[in-house]
C-alpha positions in Angstrom: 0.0 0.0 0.0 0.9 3.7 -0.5 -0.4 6.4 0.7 -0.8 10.0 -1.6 -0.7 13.2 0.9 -2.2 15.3 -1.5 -4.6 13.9 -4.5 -4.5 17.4 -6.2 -0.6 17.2 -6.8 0.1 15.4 -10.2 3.3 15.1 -9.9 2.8 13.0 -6.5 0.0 11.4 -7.9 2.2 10.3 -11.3 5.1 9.4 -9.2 3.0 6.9 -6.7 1.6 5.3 -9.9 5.1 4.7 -11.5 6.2 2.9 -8.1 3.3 1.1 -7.8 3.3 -0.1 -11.4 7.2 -1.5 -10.7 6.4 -2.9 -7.7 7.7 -6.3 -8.4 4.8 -8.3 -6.7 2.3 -6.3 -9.0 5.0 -7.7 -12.3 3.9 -10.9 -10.8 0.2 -10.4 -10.6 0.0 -8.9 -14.4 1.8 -12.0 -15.9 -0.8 -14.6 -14.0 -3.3 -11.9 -14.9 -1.8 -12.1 -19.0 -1.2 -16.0 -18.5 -5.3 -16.7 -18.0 -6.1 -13.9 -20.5 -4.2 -15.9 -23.2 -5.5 -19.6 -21.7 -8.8 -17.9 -22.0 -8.0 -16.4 -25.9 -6.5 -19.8 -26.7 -9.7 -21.8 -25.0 -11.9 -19.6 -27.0 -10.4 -20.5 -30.5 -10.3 -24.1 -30.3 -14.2 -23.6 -29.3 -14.7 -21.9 -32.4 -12.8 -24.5 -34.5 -15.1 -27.1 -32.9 
C-alpha cells in the first residue's frame, strides 16, 4: 500500500503510480493476470474451431 498526501498534486499522484506499477509483486500479478487472458483467448479458438 501507498499512501498519496495530496490527491490534487500530479506530480505526486504520477510518481505513486510509477512505483506502484514497478512494484515487483504487482510484475507478478500482471503476468498470471496475462497467462489466464491468453489460456482464456486460446480456449476460445479451439471452441470456435469445434
Amino acid at each position: 500500500m501507498k499512501v498519496i498526501d495530496d490527491w490534487q498534486d500530479n506530480s505526486q499522484v504520477a510518481d505513486m503510480m510509477t512505483r506502484l506499477y514497478e512494484d515487483p509483486k504487482l510484475q507478478e500479478v500482471l503476468r498470471i493476470i496475462e497467462m489466464i487472458s491468453l489460456e482464456k483467448l486460446d480456449n476460445q479458438k479451439e471452441s470456435k474451431w469445434r
